[in-house]
N, C-alpha and C positions, 0 to 999 in steps of 0.2 A: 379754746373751742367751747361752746354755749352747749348745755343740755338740746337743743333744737336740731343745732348741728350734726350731733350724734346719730338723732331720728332721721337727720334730713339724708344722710350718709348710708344708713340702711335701708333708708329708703331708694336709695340710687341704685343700693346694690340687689336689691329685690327686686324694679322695676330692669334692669340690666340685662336679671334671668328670664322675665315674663317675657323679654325682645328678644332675645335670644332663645324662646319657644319651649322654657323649661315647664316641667308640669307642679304642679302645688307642694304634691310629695316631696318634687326634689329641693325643693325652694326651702322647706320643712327644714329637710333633712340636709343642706347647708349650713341653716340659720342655727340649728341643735348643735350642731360639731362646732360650728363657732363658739358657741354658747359653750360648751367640754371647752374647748379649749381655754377660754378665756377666763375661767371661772379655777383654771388648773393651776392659773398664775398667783405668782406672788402679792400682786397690785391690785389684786381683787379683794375687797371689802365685802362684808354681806349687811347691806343696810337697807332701808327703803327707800324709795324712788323719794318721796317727802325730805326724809334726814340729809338725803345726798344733794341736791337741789338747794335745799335750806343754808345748807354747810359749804358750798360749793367751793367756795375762796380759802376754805378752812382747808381744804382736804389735797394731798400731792395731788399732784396732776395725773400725775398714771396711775394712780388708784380711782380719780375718778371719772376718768377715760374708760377704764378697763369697766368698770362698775356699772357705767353708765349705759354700757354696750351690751352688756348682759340681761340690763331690765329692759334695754328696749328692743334688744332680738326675742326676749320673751313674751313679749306686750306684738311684734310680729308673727310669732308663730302663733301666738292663741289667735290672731287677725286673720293669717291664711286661713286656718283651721275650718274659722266659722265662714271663709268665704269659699273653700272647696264644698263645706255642706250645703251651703244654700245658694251656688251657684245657680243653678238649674229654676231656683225661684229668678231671676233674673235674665232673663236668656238675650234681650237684646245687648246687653253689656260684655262688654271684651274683658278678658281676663284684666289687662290693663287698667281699665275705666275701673273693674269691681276694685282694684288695689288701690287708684288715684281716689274714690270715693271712703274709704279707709280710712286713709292719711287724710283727709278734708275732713273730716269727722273730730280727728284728733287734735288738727287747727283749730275747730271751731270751738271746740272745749276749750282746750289751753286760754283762749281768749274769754269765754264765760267766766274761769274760775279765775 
């Protein structure tokens, strides 16, 4: 599985809770207990999203499964975050659309850099 895969996979699971009419906080506060748990494991590395990426071939697989999970549920909560605060600058946008706009963001990057 591809670093993208990873993202693409929390992202399913976030878009999941917005359909299922979860509120931001909760969406939060799933992605955090994930994040505890995962980080509790053995298989967990503390490295940077760069080093892990770079290494990717180099590194077990469930250490960089686990790893990889961690920075990118982090890299989602900091994203809900800022989109519960400035929802309200946005009003025609569906919780949904603010998340699908997110993740488009982080596409268009990965492709710049």
């Amino acid at each position: 599985m591809s670093p993208e895969r990873v993202l693409y996979h929390i992202d399913n699971q976030v878009l999941d809770k917005i359909n299922l009419g979860q509120r931001w906080d909760d969406i939060i506060e799933y992605l955090t207990s994930n994040v505890k748990r995962y980080k509790k494991r053995d298989a967990y590395i503390q490295v940077s999203e760069k080093y892990l990426i770079n290494n990717w071939e180099r590194i077990e697989w469930k250490k960089r499964m686990t790893t990889m999970l961690v920075i990118q549920s982090m890299r989602r909560i900091s994203d809900i975050k800022w989109i519960s605060e400035n929802h309200n600058k946005f009003p025609r946008y569906s919780s949904h659309k603010m998340y699908k706009l997110v993740s488009l963001k982080d596409k268009l990057k990965a492709n710049i850099c």
